[in-house]
CHARMM internal coordinates of N, CA and C (Angstrom, degrees):
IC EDIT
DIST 1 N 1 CA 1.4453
DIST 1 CA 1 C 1.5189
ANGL 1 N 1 CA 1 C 108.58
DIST 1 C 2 N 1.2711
ANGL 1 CA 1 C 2 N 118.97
DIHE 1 N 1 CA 1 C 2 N 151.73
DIST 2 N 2 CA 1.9127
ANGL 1 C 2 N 2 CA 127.12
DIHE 1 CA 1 C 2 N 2 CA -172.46
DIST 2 CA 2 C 1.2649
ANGL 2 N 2 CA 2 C 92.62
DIHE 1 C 2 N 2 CA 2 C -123.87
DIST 2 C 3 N 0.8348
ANGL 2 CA 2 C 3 N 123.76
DIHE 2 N 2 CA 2 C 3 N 146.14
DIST 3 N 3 CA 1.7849
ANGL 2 C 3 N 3 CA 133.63
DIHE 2 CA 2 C 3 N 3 CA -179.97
DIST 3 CA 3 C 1.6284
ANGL 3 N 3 CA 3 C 94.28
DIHE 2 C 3 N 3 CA 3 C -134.26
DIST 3 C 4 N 0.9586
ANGL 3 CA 3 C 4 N 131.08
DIHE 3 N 3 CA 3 C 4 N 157.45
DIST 4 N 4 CA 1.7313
ANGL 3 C 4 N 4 CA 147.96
DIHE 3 CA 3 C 4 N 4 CA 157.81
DIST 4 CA 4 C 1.0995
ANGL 4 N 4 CA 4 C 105.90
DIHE 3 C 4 N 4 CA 4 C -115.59
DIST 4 C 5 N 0.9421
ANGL 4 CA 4 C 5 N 124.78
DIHE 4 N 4 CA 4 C 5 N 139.21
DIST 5 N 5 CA 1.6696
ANGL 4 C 5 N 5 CA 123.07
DIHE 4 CA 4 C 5 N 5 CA 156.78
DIST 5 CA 5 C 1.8851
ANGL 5 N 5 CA 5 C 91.96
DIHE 4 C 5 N 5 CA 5 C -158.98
DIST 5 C 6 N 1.6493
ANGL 5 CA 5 C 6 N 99.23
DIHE 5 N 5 CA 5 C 6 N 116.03
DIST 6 N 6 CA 1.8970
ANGL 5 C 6 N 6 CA 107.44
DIHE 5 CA 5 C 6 N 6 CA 156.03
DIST 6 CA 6 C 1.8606
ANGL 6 N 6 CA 6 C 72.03
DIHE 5 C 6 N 6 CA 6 C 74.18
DIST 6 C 7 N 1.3806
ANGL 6 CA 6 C 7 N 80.66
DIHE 6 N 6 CA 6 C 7 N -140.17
DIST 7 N 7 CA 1.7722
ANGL 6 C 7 N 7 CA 106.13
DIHE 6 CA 6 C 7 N 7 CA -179.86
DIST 7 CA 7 C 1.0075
ANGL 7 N 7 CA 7 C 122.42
DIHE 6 C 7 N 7 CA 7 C -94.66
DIST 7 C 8 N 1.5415
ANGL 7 CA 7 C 8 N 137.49
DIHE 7 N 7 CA 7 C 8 N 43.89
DIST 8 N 8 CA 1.3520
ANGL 7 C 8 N 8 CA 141.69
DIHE 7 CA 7 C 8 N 8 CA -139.87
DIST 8 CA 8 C 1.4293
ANGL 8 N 8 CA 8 C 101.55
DIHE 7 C 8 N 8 CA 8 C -159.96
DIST 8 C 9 N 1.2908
ANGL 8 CA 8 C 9 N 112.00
DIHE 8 N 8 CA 8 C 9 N 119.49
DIST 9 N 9 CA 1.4106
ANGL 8 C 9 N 9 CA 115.03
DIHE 8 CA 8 C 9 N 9 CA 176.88
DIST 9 CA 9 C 1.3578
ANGL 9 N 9 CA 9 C 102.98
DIHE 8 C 9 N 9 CA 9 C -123.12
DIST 9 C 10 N 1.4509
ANGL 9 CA 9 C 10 N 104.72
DIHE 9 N 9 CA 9 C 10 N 129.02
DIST 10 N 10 CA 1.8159
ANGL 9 C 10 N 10 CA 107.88
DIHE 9 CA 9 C 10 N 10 CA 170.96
DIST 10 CA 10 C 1.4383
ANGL 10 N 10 CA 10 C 120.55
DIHE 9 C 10 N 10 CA 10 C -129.16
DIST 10 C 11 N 1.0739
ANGL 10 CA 10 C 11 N 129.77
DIHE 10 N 10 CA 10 C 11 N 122.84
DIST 11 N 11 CA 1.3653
ANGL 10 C 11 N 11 CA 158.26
DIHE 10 CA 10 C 11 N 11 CA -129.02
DIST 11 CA 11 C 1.8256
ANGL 11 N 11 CA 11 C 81.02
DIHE 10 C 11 N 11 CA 11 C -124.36
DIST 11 C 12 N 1.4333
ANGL 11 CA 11 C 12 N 98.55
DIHE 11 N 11 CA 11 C 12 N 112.07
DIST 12 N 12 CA 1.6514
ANGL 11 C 12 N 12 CA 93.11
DIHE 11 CA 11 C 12 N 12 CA 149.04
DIST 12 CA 12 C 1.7648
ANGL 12 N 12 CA 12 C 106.56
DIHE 11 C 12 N 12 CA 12 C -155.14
DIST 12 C 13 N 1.5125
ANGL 12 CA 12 C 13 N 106.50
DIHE 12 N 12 CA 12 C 13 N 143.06
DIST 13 N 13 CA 1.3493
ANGL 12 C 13 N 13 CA 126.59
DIHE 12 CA 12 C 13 N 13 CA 154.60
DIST 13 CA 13 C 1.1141
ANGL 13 N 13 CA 13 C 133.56
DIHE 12 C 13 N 13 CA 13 C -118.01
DIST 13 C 14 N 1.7964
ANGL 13 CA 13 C 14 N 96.11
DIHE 13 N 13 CA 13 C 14 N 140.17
DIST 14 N 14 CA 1.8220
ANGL 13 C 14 N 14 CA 121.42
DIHE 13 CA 13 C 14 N 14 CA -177.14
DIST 14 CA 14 C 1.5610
ANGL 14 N 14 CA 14 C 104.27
DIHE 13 C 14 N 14 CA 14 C -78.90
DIST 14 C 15 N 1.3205
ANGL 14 CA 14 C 15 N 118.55
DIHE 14 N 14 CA 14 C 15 N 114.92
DIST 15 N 15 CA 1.9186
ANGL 14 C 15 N 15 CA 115.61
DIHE 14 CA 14 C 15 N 15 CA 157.12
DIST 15 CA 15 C 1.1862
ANGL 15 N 15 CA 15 C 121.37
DIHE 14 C 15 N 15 CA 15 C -112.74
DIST 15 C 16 N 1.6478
ANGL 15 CA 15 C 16 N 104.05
DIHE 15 N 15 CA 15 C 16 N 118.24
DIST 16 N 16 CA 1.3152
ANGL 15 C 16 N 16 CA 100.30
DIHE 15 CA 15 C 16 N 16 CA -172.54
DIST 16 CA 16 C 1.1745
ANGL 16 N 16 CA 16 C 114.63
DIHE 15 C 16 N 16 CA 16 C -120.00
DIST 16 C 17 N 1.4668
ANGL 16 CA 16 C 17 N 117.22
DIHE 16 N 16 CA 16 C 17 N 107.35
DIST 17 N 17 CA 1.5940
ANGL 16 C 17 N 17 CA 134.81
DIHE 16 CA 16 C 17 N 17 CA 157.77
DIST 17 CA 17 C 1.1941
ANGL 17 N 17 CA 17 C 133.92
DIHE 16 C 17 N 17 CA 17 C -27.60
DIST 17 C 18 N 1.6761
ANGL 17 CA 17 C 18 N 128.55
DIHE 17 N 17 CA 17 C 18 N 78.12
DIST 18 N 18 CA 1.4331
ANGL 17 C 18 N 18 CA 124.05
DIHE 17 CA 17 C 18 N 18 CA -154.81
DIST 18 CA 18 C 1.6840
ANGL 18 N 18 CA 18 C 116.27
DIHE 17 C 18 N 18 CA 18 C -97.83
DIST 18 C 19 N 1.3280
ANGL 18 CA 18 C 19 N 103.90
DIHE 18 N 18 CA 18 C 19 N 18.99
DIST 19 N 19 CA 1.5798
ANGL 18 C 19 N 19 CA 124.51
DIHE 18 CA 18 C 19 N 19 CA 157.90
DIST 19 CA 19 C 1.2234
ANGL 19 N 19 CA 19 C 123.54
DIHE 18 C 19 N 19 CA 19 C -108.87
DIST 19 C 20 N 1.2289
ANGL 19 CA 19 C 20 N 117.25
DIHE 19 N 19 CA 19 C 20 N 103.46
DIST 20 N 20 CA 1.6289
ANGL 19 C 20 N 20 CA 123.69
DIHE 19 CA 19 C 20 N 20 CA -179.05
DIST 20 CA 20 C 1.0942
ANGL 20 N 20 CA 20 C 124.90
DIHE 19 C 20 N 20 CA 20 C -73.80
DIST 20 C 21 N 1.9103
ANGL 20 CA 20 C 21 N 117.23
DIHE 20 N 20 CA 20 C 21 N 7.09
DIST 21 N 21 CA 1.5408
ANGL 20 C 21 N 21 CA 126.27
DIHE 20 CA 20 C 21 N 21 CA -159.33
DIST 21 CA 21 C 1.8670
ANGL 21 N 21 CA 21 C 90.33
DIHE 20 C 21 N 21 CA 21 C -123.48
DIST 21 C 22 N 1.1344
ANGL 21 CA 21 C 22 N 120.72
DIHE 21 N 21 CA 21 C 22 N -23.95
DIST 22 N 22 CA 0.9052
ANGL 21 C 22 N 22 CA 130.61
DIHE 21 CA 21 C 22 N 22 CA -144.88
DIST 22 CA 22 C 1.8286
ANGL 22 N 22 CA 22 C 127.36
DIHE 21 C 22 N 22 CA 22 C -146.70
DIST 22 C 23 N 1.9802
ANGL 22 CA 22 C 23 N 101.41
DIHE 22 N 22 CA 22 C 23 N 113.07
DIST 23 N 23 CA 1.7094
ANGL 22 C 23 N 23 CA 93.17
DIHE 22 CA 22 C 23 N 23 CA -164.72
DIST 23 CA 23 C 1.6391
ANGL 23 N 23 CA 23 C 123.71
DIHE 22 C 23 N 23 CA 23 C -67.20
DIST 23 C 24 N 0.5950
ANGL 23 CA 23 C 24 N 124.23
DIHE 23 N 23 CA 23 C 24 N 178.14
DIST 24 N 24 CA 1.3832
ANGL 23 C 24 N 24 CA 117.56
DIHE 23 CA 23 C 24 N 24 CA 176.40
DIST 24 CA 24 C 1.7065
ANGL 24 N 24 CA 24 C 111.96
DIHE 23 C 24 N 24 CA 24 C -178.55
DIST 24 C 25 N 2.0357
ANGL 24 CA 24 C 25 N 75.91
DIHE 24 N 24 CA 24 C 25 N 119.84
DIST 25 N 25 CA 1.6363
ANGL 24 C 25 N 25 CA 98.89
DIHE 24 CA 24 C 25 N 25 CA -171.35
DIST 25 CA 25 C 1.6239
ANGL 25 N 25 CA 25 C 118.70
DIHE 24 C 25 N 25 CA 25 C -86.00
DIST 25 C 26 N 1.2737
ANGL 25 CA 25 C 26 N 95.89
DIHE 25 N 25 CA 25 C 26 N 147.84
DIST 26 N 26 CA 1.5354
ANGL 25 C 26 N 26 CA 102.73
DIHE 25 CA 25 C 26 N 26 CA -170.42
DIST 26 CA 26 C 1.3108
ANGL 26 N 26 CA 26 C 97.23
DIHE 25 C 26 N 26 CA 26 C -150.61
DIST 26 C 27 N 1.3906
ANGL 26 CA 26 C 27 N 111.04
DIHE 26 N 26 CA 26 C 27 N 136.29
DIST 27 N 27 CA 1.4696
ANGL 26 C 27 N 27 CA 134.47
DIHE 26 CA 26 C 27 N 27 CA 160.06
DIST 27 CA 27 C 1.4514
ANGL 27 N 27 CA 27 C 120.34
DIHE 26 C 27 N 27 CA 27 C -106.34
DIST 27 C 28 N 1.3698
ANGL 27 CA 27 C 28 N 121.04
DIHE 27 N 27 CA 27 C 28 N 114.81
DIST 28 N 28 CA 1.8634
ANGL 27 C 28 N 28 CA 117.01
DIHE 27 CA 27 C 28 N 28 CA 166.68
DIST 28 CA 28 C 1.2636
ANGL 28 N 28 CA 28 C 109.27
DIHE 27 C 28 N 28 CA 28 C -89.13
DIST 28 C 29 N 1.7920
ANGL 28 CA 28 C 29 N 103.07
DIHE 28 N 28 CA 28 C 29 N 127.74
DIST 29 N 29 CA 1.5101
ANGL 28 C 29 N 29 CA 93.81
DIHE 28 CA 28 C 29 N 29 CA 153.87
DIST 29 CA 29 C 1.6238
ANGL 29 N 29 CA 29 C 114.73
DIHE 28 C 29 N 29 CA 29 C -130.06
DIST 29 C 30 N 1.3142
ANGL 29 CA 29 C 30 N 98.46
DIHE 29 N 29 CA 29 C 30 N 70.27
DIST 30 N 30 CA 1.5675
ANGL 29 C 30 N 30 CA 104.60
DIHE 29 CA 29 C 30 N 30 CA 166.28
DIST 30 CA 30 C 1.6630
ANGL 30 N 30 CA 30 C 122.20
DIHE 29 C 30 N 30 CA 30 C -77.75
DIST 30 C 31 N 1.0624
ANGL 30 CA 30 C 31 N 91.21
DIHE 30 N 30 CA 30 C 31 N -163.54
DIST 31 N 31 CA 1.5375
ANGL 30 C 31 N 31 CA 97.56
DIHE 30 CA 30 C 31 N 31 CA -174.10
DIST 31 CA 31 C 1.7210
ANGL 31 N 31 CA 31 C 100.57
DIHE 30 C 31 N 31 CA 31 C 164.80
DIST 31 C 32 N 1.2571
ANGL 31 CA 31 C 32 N 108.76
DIHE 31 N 31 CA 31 C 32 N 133.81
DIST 32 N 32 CA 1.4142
ANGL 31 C 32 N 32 CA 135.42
DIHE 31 CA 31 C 32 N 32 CA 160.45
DIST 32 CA 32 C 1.2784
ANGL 32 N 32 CA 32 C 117.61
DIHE 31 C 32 N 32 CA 32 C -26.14
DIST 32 C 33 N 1.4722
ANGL 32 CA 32 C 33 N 160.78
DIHE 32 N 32 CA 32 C 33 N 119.97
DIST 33 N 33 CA 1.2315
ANGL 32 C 33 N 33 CA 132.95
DIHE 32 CA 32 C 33 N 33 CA 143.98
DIST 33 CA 33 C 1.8242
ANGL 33 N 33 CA 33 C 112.66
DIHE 32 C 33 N 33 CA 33 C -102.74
DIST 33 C 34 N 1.6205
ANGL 33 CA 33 C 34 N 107.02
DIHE 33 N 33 CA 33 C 34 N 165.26
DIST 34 N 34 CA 1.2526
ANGL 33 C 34 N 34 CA 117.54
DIHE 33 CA 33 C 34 N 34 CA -177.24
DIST 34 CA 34 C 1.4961
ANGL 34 N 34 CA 34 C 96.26
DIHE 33 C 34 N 34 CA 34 C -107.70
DIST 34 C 35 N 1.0607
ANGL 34 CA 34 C 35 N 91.75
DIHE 34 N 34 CA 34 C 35 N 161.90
DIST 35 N 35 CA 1.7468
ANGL 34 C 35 N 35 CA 118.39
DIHE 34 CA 34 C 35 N 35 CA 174.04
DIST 35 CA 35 C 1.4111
ANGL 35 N 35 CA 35 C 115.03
DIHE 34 C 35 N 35 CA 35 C -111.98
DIST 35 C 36 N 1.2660
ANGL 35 CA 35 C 36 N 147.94
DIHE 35 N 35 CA 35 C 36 N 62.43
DIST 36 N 36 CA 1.2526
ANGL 35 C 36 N 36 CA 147.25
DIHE 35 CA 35 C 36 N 36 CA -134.29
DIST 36 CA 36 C 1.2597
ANGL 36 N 36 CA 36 C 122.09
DIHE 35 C 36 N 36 CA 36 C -116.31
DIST 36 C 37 N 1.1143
ANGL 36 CA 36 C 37 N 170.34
DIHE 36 N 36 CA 36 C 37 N 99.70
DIST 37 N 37 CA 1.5859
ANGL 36 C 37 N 37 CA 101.41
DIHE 36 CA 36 C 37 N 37 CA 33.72
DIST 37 CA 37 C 1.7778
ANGL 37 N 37 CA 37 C 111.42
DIHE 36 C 37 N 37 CA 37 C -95.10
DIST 37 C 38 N 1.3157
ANGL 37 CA 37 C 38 N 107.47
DIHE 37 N 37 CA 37 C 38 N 164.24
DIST 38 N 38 CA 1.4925
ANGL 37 C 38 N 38 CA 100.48
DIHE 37 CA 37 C 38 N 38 CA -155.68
DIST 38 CA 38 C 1.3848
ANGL 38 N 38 CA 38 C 96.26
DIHE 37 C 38 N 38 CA 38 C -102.59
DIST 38 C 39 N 1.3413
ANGL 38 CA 38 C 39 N 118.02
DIHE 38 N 38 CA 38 C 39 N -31.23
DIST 39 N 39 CA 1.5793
ANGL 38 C 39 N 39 CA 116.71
DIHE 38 CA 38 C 39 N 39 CA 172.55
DIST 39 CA 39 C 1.5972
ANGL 39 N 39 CA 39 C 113.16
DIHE 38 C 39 N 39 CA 39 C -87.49
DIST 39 C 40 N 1.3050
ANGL 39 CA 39 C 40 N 114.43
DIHE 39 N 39 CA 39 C 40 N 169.33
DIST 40 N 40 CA 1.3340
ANGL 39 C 40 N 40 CA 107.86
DIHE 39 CA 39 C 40 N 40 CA 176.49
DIST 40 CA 40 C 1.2520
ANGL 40 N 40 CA 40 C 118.36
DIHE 39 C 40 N 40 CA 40 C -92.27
DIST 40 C 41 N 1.2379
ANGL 40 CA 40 C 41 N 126.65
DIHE 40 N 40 CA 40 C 41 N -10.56
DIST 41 N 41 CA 1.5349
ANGL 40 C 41 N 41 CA 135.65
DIHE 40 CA 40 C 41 N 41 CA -162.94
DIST 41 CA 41 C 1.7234
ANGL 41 N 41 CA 41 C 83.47
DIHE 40 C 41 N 41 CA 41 C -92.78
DIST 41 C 42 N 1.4139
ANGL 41 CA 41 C 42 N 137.81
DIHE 41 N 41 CA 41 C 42 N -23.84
DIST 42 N 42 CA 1.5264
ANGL 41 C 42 N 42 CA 125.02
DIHE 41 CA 41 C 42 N 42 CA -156.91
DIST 42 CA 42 C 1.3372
ANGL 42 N 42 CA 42 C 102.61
DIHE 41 C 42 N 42 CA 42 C -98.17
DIST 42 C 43 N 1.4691
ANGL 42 CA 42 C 43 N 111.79
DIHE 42 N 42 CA 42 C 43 N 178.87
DIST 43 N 43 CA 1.8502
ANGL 42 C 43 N 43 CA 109.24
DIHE 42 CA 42 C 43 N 43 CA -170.59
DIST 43 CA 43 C 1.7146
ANGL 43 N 43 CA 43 C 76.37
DIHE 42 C 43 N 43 CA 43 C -136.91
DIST 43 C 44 N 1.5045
ANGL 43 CA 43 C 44 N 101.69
DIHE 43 N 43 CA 43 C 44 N 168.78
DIST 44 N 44 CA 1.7830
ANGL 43 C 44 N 44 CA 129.44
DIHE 43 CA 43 C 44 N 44 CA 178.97
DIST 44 CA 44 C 1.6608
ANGL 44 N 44 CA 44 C 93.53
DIHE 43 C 44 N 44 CA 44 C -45.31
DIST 44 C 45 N 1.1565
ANGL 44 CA 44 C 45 N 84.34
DIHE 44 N 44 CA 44 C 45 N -63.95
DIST 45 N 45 CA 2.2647
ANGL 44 C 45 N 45 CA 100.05
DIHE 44 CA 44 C 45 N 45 CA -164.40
DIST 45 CA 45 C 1.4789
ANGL 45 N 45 CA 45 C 102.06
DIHE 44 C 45 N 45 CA 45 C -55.66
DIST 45 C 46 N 1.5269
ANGL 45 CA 45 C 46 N 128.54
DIHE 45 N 45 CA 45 C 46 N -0.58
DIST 46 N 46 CA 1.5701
ANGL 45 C 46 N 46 CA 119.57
DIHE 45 CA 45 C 46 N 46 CA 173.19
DIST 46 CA 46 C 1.8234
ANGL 46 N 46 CA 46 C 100.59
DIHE 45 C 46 N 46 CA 46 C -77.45
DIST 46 C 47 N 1.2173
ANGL 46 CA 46 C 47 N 119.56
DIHE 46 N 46 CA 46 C 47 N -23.74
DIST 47 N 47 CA 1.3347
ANGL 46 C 47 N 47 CA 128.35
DIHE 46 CA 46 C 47 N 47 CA -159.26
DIST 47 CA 47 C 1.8733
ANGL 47 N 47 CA 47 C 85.96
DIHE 46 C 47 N 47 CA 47 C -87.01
DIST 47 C 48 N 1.4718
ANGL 47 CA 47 C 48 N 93.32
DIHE 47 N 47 CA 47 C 48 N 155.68
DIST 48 N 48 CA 1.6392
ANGL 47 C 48 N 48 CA 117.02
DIHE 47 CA 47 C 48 N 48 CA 130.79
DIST 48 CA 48 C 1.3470
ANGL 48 N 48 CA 48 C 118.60
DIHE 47 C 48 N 48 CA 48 C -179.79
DIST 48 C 49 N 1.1887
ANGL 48 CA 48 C 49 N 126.48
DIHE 48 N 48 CA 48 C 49 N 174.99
DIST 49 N 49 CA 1.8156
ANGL 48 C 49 N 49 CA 128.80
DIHE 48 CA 48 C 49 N 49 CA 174.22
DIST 49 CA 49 C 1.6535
ANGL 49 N 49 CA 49 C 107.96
DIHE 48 C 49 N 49 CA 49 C -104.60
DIST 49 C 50 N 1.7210
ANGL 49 CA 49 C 50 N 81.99
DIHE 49 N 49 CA 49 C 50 N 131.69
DIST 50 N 50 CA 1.8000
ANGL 49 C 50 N 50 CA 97.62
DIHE 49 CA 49 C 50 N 50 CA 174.12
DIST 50 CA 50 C 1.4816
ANGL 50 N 50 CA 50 C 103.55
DIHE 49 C 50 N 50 CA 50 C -112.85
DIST 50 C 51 N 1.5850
ANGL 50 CA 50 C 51 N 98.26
DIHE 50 N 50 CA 50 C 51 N 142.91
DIST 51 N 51 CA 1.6057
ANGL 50 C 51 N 51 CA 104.12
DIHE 50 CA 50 C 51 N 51 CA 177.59
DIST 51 CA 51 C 1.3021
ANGL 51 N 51 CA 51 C 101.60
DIHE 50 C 51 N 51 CA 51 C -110.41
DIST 51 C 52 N 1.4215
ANGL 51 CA 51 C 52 N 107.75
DIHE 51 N 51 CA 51 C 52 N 169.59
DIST 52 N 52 CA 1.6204
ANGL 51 C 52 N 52 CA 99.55
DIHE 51 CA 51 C 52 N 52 CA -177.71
DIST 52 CA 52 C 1.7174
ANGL 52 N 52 CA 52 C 109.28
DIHE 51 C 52 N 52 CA 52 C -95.21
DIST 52 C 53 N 1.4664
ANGL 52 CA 52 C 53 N 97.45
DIHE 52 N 52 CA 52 C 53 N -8.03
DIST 53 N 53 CA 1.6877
ANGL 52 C 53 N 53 CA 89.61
DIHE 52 CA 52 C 53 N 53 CA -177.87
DIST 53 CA 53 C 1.7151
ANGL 53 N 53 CA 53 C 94.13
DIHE 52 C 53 N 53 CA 53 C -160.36
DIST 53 C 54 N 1.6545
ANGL 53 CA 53 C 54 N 124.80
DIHE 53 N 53 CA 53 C 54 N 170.66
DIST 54 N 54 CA 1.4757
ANGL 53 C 54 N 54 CA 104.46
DIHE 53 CA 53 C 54 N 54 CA -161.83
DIST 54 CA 54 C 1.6340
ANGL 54 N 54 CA 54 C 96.67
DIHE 53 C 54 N 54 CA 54 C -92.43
DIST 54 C 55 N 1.3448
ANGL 54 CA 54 C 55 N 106.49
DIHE 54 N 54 CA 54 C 55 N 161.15
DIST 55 N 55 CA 1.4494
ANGL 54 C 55 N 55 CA 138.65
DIHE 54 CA 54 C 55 N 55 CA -146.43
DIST 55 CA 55 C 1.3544
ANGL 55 N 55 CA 55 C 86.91
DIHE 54 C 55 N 55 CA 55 C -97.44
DIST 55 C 56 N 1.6409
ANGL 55 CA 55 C 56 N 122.67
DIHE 55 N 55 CA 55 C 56 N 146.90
DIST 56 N 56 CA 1.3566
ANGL 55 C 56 N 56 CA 114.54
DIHE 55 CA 55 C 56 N 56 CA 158.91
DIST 56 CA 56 C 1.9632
ANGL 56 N 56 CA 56 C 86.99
DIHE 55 C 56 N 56 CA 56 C -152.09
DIST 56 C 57 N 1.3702
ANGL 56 CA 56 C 57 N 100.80
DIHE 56 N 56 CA 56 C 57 N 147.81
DIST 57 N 57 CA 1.6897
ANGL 56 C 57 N 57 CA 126.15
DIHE 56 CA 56 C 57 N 57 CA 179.91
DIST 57 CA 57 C 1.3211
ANGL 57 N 57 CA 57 C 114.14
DIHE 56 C 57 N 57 CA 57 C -132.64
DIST 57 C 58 N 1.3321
ANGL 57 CA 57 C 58 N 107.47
DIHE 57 N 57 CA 57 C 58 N 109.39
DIST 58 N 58 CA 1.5771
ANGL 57 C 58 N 58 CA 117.25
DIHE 57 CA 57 C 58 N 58 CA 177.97
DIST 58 CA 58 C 1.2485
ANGL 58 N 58 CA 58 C 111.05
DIHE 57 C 58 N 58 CA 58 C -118.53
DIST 58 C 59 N 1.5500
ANGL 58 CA 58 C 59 N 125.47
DIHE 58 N 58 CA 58 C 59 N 129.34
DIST 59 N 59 CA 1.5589
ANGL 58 C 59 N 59 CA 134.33
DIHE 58 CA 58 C 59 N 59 CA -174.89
DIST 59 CA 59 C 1.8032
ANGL 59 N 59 CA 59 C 88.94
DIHE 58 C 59 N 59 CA 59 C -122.62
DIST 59 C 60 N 1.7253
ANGL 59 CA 59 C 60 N 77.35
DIHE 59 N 59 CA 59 C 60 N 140.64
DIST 60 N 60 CA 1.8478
ANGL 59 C 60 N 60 CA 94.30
DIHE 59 CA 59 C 60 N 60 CA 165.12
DIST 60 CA 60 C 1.2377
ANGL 60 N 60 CA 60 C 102.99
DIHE 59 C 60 N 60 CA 60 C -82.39
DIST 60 C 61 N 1.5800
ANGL 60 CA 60 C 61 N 110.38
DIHE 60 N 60 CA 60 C 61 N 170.37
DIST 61 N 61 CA 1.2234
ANGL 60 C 61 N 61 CA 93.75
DIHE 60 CA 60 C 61 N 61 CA -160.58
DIST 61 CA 61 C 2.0425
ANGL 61 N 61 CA 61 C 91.25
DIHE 60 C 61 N 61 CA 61 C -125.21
DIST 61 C 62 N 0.6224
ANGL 61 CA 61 C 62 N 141.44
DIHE 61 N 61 CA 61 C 62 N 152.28
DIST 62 N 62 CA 1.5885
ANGL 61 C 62 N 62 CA 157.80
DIHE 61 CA 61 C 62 N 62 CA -177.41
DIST 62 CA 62 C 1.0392
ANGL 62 N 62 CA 62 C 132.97
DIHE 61 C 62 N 62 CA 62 C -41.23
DIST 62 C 63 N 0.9584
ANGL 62 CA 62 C 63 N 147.92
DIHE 62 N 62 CA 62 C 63 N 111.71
DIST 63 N 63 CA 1.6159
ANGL 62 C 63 N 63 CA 151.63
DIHE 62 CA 62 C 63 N 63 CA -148.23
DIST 63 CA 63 C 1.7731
ANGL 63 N 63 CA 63 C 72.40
DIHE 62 C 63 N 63 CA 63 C -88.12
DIST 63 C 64 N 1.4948
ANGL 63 CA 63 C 64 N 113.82
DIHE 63 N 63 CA 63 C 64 N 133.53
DIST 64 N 64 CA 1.4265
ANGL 63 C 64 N 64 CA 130.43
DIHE 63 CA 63 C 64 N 64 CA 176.33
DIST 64 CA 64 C 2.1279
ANGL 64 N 64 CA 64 C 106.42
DIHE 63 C 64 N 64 CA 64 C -77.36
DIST 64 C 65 N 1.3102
ANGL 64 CA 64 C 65 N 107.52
DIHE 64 N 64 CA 64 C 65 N -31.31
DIST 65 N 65 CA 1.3598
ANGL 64 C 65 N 65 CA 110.24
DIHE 64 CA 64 C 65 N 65 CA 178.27
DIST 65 CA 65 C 1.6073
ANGL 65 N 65 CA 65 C 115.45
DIHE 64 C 65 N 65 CA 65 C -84.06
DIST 65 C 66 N 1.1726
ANGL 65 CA 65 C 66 N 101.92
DIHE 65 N 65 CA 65 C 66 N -17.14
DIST 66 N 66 CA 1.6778
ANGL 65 C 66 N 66 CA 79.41
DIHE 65 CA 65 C 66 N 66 CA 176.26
DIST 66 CA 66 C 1.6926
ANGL 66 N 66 CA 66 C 103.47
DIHE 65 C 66 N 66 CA 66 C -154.62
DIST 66 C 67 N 1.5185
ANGL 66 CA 66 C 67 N 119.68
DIHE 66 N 66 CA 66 C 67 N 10.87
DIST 67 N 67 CA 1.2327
ANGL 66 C 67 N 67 CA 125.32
DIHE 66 CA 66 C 67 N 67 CA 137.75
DIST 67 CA 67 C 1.7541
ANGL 67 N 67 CA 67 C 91.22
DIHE 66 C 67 N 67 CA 67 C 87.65
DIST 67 C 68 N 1.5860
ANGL 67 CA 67 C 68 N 122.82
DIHE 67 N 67 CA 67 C 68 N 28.43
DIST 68 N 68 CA 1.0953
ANGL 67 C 68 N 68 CA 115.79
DIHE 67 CA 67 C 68 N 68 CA 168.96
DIST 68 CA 68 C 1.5875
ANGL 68 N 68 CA 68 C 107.97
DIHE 67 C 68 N 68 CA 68 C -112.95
DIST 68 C 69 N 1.2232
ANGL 68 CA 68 C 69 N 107.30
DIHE 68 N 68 CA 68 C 69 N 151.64
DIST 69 N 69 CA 2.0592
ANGL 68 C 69 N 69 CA 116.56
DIHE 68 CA 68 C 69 N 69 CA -179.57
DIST 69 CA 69 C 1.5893
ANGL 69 N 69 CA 69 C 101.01
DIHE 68 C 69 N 69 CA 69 C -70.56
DIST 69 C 70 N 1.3870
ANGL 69 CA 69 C 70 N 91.51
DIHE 69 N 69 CA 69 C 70 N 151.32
DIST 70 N 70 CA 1.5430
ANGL 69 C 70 N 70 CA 112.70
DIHE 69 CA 69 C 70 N 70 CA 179.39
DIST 70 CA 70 C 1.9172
ANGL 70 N 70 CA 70 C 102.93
DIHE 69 C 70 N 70 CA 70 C -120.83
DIST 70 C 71 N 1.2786
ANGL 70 CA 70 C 71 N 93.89
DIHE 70 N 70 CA 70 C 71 N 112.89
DIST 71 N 71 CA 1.2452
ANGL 70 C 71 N 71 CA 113.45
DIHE 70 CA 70 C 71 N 71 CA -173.48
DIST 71 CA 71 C 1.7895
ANGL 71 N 71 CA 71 C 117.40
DIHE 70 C 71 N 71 CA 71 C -100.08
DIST 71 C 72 N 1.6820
ANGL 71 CA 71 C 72 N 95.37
DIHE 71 N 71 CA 71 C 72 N 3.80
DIST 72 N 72 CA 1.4668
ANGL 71 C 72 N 72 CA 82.68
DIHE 71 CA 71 C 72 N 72 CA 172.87
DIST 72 CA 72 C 1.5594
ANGL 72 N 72 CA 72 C 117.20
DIHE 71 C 72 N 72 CA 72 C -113.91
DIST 72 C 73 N 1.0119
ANGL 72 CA 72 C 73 N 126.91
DIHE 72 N 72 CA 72 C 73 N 2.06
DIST 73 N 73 CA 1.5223
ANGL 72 C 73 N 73 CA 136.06
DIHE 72 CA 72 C 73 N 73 CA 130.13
DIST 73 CA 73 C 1.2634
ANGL 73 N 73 CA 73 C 128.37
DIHE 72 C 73 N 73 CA 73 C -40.83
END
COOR INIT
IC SEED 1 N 1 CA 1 C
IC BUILD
């Protein structure tokens, strides 16, 4: 689901686990896209994204034998 609110976009997803015996791992890697520019008079380079503080993204990285993340690193 995308919500707007002001200048604020929030991105959230539901996962639902349809084995009750059994965990099951999942990684999202979505992301938002824009459609840009929205007027016709504007160009791409009128746009950009402000964060309020700097961004950092860290992925575990894959057990090579059976291609699942290691989350205790």
């Amino acid at each position: 689901t995308y919500t707007v609110t002001g200048k604020t976009i929030r991105t959230q997803y539901k996962i639902y686990n349809k084995e009750s015996e059994k965990s099951m791992p999942y990684f999202i890697g979505g992301h938002p896209g824009f459609n840009c520019p929205l007027l016709d008079d504007e160009v791409y380079e009128d746009y950009y994204l402000e964060f309020e503080k700097p961004e950092t993204c860290t992925v575990p990285k894959p057990f090579p034998e059976t291609g699942m993340l290691d989350f205790k690193d």
